[in-house]
C-alpha positions as a Markdown table, in Angstrom:
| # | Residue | x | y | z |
|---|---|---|---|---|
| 1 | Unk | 38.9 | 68.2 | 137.3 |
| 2 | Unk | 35.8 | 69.9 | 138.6 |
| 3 | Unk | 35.5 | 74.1 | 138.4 |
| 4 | Unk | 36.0 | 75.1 | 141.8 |
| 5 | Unk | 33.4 | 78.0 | 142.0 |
| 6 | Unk | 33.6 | 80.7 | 144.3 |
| 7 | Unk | 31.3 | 83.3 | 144.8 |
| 8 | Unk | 31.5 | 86.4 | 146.3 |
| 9 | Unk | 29.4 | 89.1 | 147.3 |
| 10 | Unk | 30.6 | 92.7 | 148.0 |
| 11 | Unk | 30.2 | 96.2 | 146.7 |
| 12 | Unk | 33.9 | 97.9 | 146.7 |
| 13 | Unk | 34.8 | 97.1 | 143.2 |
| 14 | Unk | 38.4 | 97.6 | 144.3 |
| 15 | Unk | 38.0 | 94.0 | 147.0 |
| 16 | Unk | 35.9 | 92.2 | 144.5 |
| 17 | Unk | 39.4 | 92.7 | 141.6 |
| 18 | Unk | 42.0 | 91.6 | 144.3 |
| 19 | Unk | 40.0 | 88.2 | 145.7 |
| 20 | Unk | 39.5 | 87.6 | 141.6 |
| 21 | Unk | 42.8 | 88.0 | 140.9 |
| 22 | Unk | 44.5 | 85.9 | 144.1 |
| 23 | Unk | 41.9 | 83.1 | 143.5 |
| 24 | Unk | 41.7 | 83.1 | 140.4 |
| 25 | Unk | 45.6 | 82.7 | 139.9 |
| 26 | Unk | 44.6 | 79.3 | 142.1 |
| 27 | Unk | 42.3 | 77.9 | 139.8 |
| 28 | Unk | 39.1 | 79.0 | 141.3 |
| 29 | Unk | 36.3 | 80.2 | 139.0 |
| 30 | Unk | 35.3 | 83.6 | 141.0 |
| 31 | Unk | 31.4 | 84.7 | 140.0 |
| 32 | Unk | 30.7 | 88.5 | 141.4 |
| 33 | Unk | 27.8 | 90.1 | 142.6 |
| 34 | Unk | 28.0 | 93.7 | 143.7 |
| 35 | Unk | 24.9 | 94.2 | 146.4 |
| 36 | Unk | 23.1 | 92.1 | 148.8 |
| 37 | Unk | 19.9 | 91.4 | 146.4 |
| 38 | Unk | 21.6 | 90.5 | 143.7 |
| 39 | Unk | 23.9 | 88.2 | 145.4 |
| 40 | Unk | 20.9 | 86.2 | 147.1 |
| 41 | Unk | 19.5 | 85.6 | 143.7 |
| 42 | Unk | 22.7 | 84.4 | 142.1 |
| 43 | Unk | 23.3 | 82.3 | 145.5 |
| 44 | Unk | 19.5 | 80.8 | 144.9 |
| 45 | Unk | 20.3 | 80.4 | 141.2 |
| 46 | Unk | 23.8 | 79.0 | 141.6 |
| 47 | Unk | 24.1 | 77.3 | 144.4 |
| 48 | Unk | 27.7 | 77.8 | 145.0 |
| 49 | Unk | 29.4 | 75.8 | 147.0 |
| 50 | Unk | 31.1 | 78.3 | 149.1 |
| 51 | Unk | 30.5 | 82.1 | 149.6 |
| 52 | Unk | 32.5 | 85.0 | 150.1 |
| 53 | Unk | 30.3 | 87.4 | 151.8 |
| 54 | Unk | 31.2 | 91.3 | 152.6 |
| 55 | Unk | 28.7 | 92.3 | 155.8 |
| 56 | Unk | 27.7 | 95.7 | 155.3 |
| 57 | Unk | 26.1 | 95.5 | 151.6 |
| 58 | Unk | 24.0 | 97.8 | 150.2 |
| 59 | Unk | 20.0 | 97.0 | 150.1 |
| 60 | Unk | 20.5 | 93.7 | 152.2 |
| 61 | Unk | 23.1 | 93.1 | 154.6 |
| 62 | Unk | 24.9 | 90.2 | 155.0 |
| 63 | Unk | 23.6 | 89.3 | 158.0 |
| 64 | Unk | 20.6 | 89.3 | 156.6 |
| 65 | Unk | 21.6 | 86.7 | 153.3 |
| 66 | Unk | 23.3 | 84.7 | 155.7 |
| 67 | Unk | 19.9 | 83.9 | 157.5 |
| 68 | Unk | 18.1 | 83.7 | 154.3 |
| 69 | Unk | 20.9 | 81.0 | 152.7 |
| 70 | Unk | 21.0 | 79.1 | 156.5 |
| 71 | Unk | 17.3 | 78.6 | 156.5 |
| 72 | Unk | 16.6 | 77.4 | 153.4 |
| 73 | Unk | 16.7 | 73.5 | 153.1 |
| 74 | Unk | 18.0 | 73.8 | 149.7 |
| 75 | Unk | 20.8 | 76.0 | 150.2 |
| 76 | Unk | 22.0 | 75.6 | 154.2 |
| 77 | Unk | 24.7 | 73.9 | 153.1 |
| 78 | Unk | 26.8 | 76.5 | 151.2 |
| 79 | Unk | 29.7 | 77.9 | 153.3 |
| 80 | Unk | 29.6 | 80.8 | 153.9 |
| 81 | Unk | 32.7 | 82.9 | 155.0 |
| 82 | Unk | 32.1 | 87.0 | 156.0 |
| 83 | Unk | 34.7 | 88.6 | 154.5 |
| 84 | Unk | 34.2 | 92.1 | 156.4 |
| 85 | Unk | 35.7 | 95.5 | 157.9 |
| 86 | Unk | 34.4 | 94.8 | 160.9 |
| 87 | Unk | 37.2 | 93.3 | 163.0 |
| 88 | Unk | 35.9 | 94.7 | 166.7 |
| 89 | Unk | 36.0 | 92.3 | 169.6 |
| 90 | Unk | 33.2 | 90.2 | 169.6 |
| 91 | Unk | 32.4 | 90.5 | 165.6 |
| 92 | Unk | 33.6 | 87.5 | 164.6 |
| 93 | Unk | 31.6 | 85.6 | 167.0 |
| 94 | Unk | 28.8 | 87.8 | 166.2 |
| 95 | Unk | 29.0 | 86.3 | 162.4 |
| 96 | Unk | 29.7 | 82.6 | 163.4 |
| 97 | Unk | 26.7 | 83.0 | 165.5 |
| 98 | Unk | 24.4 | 84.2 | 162.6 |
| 99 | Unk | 25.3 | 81.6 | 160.5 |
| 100 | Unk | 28.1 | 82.4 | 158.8 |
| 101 | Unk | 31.2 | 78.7 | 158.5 |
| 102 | Unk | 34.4 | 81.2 | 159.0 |
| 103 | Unk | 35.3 | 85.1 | 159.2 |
| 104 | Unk | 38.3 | 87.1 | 157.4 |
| 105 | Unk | 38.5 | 90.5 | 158.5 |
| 106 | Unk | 39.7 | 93.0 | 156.0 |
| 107 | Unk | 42.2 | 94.4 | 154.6 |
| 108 | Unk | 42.9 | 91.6 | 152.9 |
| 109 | Unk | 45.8 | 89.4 | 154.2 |
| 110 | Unk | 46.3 | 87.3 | 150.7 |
| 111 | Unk | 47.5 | 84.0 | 152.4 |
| 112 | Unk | 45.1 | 84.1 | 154.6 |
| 113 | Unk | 42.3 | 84.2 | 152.0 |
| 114 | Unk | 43.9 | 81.4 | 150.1 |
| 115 | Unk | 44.0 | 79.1 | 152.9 |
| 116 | Unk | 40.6 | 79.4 | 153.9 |
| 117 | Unk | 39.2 | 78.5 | 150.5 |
| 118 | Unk | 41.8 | 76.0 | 149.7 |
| 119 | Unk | 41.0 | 74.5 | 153.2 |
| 120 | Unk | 37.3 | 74.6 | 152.4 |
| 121 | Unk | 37.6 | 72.3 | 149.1 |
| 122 | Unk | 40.0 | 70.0 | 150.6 |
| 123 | Unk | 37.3 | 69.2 | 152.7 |
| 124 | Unk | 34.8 | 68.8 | 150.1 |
| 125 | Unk | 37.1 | 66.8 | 147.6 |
């Protein structure tokens, strides 16, 4: 069976332990990156297939990796999900907009994490 990869971009350690954890109890292989620049490079060097990405990242945003990933040829294609505080009216919109495949808001509802990314490689498989 091929590693389902999953990687995910945030800066609260305490976020980056529990989505580790719940996916990894799945069988996903979950690869960290803990600000916006490193995550980019790890994104360009990895090509992941999908992306967990937290918005409000230190150094680069993740509005800002979004346009990066989106306009590259080589990397357009990895799904990216925003996996963010920000849960105002509008905000999700505001992310599907920019680029971004799908939205979570956070805290983290657990089933609701596992369905995305299980939905995500069903389609992919």
């Amino acid at each position: 069976m091929e590693q389902k990869i999953v990687l995910y971009i945030e800066d609260n350690y305490h976020n980056r332990r529990i989505v580790r954890k719940v996916l990894s109890s799945r069988g996903y292989t979950v690869i960290e990156a803990e600000d916006g620049h490193k995550g980019l490079e790890m994104v360009r060097e990895l090509k992941p297939p999908l992306l967990l990405l937290d918005i409000g990242l230190p150094g680069m945003d993740g509005m800002e990796i979004v346009a990066r990933i989106k306009e590259d040829e080589e990397l357009r294609e990895t799904w990216v999900i925003a996996l963010t505080a920000s849960a105002m009216r509008g905000d999700r919109e505001r992310f599907l907009d920019a680029g971004c495949d799908d939205y979570l808001s956070k805290p983290i509802q657990v089933m609701e994490l596992i369905k995305k990314v299980d939905s995500f490689y069903k389609r992919v498989v």
